[in-house]
TORPA-4810 file (N, C-alpha, C, O; in nm, 3 decimals):
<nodes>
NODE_1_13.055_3.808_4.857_12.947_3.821_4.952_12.895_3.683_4.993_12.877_3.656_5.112_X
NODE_2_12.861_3.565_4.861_12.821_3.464_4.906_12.905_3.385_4.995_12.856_3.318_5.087_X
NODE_3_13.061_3.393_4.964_13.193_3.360_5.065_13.173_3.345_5.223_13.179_3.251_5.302_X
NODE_4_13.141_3.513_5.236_13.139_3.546_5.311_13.032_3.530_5.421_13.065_3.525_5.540_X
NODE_5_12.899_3.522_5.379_12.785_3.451_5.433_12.819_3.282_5.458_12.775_3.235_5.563_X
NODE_6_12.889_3.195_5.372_12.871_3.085_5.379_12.974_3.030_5.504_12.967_2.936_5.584_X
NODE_7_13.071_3.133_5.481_13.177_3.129_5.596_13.136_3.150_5.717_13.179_3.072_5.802_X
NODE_8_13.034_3.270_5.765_12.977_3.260_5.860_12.904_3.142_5.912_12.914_3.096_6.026_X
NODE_9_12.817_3.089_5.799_12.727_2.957_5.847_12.813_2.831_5.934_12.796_2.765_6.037_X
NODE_10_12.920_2.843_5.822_12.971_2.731_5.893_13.033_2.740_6.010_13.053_2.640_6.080_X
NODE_11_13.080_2.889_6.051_13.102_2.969_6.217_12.989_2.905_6.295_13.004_2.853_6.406_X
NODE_12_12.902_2.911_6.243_12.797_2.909_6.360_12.750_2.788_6.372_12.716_2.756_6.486_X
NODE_13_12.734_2.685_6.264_12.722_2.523_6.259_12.871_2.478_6.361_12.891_2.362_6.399_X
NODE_14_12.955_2.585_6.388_13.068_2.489_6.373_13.037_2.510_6.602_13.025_2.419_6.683_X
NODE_15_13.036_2.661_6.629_13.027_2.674_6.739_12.899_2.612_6.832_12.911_2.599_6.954_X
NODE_16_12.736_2.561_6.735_12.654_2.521_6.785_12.658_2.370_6.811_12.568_2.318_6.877_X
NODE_17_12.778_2.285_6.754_12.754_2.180_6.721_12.870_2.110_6.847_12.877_1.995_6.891_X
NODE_18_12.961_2.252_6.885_13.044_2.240_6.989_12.981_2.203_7.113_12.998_2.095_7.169_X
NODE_19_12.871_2.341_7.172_12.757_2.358_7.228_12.678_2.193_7.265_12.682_2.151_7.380_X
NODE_20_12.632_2.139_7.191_12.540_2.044_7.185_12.651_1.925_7.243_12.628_1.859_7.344_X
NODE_21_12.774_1.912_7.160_12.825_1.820_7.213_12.871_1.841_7.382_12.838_1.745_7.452_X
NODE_22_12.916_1.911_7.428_12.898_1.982_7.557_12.808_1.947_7.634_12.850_1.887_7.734_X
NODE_23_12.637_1.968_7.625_12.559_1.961_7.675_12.559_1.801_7.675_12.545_1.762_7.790_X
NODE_24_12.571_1.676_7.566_12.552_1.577_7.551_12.667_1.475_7.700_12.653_1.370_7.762_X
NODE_25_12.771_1.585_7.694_12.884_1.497_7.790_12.844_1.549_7.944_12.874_1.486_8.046_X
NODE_26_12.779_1.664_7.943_12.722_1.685_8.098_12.590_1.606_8.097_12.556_1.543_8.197_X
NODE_27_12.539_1.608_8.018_12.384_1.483_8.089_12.378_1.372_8.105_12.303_1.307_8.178_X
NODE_28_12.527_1.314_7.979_12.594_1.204_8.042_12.632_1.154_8.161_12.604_1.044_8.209_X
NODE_29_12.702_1.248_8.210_12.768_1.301_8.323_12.655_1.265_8.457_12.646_1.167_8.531_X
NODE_30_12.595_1.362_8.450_12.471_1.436_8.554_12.395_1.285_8.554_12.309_1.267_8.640_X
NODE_31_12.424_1.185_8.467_12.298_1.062_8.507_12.360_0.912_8.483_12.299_0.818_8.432_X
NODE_32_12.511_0.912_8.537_12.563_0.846_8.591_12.494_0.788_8.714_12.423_0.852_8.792_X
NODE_33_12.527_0.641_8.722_12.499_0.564_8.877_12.603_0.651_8.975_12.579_0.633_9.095_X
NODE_34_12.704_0.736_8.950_12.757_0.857_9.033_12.705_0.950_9.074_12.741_0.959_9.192_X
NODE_35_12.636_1.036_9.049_12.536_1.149_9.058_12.437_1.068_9.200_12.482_1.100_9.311_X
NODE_36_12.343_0.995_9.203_12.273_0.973_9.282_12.352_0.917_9.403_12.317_0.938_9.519_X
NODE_37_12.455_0.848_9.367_12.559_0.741_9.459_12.606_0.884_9.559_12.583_0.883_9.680_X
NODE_38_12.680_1.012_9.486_12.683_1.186_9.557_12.631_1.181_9.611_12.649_1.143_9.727_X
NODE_39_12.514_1.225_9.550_12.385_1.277_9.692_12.363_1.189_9.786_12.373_1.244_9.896_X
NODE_40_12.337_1.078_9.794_12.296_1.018_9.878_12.438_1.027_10.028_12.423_1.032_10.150_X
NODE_41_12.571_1.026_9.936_12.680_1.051_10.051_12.700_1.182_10.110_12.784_1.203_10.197_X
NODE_42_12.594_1.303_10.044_12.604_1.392_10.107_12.494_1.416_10.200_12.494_1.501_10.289_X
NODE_43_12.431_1.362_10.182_12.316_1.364_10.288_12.281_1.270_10.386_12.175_1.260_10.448_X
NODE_44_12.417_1.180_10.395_12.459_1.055_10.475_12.554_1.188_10.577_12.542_1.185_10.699_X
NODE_45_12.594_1.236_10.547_12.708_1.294_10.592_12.615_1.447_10.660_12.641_1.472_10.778_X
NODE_46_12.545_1.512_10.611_12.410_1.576_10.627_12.368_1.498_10.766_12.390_1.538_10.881_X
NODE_47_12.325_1.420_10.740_12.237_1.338_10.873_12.323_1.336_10.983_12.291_1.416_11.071_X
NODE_48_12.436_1.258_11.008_12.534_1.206_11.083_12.610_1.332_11.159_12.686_1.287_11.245_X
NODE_49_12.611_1.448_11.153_12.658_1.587_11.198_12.819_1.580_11.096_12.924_1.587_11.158_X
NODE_50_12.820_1.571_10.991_12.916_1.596_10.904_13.022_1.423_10.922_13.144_1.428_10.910_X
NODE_51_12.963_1.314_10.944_13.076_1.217_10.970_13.043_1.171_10.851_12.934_1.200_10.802_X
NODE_52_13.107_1.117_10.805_13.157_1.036_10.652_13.074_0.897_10.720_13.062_0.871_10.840_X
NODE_53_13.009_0.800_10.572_12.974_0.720_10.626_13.141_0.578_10.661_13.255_0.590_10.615_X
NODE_54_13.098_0.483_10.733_13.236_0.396_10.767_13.267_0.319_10.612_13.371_0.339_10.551_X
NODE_55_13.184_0.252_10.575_13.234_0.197_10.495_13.086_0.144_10.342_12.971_0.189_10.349_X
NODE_56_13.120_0.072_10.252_13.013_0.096_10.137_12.893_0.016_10.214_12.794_0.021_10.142_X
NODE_57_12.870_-0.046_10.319_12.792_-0.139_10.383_12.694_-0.029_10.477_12.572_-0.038_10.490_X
NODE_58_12.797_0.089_10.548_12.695_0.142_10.582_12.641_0.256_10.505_12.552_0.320_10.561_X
NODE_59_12.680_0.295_10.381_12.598_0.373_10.269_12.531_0.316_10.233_12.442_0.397_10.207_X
NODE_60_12.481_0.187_10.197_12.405_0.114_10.127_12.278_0.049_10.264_12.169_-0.007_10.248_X
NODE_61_12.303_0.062_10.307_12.198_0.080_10.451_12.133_0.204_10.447_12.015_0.197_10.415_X
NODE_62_12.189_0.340_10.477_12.130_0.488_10.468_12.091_0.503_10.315_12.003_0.584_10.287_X
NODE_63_12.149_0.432_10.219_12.030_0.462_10.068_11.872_0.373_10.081_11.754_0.398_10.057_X
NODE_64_11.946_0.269_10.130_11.774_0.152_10.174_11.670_0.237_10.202_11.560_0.234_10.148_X
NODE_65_11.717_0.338_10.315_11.625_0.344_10.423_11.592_0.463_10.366_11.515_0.510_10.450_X
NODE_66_11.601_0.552_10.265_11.523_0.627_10.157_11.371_0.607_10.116_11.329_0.496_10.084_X
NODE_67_11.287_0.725_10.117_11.131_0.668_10.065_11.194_0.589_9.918_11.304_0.592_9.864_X
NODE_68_11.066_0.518_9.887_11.089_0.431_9.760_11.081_0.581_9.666_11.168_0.605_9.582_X
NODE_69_10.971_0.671_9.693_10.927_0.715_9.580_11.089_0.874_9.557_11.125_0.938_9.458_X
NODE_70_11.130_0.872_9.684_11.246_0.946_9.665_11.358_0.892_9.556_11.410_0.954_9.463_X
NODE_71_11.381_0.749_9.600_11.457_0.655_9.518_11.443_0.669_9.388_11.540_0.681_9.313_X
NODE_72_11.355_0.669_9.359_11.279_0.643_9.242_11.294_0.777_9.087_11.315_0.779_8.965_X
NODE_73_11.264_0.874_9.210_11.300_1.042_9.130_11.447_1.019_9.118_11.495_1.072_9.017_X
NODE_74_11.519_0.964_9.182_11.641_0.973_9.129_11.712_0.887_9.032_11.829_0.895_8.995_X
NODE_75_11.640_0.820_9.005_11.642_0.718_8.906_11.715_0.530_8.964_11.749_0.437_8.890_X
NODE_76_11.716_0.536_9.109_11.715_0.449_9.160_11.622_0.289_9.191_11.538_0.276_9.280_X
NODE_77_11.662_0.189_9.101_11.580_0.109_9.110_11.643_0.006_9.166_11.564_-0.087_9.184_X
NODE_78_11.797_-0.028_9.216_11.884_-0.120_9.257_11.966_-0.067_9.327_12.066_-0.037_9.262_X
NODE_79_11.975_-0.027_9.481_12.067_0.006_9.542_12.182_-0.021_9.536_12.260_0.072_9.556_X
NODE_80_12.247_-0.176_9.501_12.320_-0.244_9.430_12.426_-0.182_9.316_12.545_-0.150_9.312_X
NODE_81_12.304_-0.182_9.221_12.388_-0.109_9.086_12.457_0.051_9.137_12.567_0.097_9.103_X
NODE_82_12.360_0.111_9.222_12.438_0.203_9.194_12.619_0.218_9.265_12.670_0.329_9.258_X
NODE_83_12.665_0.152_9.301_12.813_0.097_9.345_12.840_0.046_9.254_12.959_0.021_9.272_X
NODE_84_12.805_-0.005_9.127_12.881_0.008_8.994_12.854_0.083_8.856_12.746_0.089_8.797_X
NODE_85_12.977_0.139_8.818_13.001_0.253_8.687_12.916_0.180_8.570_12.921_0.065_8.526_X
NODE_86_12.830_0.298_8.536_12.754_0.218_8.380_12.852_0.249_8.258_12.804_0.267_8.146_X
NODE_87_12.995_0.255_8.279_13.074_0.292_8.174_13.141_0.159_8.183_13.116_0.062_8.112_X
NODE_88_13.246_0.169_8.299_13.347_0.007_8.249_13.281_-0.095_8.331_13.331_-0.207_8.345_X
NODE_89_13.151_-0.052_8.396_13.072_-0.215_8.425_13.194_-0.241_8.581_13.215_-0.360_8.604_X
NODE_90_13.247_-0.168_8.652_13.321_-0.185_8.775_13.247_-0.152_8.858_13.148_-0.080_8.847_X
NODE_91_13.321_-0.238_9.010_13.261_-0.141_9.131_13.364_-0.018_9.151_13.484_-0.012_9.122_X
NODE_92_13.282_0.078_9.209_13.359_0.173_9.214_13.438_0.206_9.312_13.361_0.161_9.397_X
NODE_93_13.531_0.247_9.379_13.614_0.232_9.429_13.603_0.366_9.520_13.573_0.482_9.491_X
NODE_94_13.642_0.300_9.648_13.588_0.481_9.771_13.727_0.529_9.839_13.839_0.478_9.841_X
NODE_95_13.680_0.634_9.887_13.792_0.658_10.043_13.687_0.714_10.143_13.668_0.836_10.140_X
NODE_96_13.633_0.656_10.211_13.604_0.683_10.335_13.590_0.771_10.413_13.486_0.793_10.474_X
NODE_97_13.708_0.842_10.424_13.739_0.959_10.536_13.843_1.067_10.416_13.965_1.076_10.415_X
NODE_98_13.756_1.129_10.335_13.868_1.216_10.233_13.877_1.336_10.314_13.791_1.396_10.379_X
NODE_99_14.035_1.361_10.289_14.017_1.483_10.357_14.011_1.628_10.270_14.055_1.637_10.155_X
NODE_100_13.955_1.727_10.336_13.950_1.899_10.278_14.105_1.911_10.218_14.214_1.864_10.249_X
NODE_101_14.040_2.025_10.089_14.219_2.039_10.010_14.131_2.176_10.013_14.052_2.225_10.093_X
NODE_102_14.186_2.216_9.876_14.199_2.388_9.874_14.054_2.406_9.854_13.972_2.332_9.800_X
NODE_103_14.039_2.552_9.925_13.892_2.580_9.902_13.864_2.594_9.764_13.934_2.660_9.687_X
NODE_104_13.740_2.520_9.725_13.668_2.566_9.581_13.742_2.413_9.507_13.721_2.394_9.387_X
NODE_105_13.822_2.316_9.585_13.849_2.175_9.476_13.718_2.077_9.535_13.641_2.106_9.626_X
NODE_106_13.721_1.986_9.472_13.631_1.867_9.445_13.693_1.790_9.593_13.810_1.757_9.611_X
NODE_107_13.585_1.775_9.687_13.685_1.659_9.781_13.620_1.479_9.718_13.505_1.437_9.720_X
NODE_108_13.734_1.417_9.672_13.683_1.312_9.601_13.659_1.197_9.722_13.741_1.170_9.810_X
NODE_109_13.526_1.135_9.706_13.521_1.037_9.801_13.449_0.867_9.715_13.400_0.777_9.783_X
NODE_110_13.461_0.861_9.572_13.443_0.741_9.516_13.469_0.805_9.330_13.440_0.910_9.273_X
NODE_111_13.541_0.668_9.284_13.569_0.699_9.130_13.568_0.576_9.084_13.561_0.479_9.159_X
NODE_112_13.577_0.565_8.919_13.579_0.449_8.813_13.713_0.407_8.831_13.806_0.486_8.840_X
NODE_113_13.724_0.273_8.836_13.843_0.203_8.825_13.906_0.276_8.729_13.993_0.357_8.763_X
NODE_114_13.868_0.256_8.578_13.903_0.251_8.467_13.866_0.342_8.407_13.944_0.424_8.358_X
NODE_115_13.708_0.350_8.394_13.682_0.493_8.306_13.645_0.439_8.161_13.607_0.325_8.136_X
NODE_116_13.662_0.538_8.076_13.675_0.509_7.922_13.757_0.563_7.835_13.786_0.669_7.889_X
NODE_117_13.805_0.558_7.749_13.908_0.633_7.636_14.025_0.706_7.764_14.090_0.807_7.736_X
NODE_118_14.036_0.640_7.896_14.146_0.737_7.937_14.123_0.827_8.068_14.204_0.890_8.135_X
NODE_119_13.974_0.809_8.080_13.930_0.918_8.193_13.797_0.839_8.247_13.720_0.756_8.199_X
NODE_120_13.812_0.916_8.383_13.768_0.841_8.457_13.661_0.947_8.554_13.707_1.051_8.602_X
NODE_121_13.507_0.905_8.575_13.428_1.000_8.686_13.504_0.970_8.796_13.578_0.875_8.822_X
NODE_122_13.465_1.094_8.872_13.528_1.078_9.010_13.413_1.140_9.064_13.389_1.250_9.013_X
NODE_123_13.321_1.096_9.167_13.256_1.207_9.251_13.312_1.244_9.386_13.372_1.176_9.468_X
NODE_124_13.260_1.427_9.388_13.289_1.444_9.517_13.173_1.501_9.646_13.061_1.545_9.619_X
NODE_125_13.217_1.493_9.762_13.151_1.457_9.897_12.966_1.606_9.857_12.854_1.594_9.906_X
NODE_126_13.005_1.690_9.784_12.893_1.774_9.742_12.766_1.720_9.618_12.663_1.774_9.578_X
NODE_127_12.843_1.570_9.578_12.748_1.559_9.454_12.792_1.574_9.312_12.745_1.533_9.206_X
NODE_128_12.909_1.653_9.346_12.949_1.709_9.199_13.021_1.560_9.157_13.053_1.471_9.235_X
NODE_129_13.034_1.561_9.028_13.078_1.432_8.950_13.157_1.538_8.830_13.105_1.642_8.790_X
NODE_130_13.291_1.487_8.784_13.363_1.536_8.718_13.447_1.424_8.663_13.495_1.341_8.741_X
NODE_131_13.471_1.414_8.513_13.547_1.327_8.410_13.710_1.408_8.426_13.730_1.529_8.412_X
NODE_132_13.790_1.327_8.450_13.895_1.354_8.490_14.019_1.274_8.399_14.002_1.153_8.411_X
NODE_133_14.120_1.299_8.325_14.227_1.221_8.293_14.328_1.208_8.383_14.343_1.285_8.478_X
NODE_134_14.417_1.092_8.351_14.523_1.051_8.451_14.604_1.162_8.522_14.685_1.134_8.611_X
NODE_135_14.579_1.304_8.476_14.682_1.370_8.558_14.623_1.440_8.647_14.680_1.502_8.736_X
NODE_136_14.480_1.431_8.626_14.382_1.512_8.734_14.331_1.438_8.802_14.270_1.480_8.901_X
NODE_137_14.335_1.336_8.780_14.334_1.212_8.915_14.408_1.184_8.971_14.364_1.131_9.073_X
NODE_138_14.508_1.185_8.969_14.652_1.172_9.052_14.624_1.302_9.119_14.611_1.261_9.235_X
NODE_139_14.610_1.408_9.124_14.600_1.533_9.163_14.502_1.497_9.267_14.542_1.518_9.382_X
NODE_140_14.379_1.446_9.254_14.267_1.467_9.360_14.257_1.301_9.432_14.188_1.293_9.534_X
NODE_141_14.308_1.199_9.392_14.324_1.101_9.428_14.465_1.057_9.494_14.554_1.048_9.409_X
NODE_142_14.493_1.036_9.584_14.643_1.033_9.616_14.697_0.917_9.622_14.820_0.929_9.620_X
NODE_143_14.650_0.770_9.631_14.636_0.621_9.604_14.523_0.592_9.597_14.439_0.591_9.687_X
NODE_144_14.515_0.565_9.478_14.292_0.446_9.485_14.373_0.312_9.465_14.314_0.204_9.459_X
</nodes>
């Protein structure tokens, strides 16, 4: 009986501890200099009647021109930084004009050179930010 209880505990230490680590790699994730660098290209793209901005000179113009205190909620204090990864310390690297793939994929429009242990954020044109290894970047990246 005690077996059997103790076996459970560690079921449930073992599945909560899964859980937590999970949650720890999405808030990671979610508060990346990527996440705000998203939004701001989707609502560049929002403004403009769906045009992609031209190049990182004129994104970094349409983030300027943001209220401060908008900036600010997003955890923006250097328009600057956010064009580089707080993981390998790179600038991050864009495409411009990405085009639509299958409905319901990520359209990628900036990622980490490098990444860490192997994988690399990629965000796409909705905001979403996703950790990706070399074979799922080749997949959504077609030359960076």
């Amino acid at each position: 009986m005690l077996a059997c209880w103790l076996r459970s505990m560690i079921l449930v230490s073992l599945v909560w501890c899964a859980g937590c680590s999970r949650d720890e790699e999405i808030a990671e994730r979610e508060s990346s200099n990527l996440k705000p660098l998203a939004v701001y290209y989707g609502r560049f793209i929002g403004a403009h009647q769906g045009k992609s901005p031209a190049n990182e000179t004129e994104l970094k113009e349409f983030i300027r021109k943001q209220p401060a205190e908008e900036l600010e909620a997003m955890g923006v204090r250097d328009v600057e930084s956010l064009f580089v990864s707080s993981r390998d310390k790179k600038p991050y690297r864009f495409n411009f004009s990405p085009k639509e793939t299958q409905p319901g994929q990520i359209v990628v429009f900036a990622w980490e050179q490098d990444g860490i242990e192997g994988k690399r954020y990629v965000g796409g044109t909705l905001g979403q930010i996703e950790e990706v290894d070399a074979t799922r970047f080749g997949e959504l990246v077609a030359s960076p």
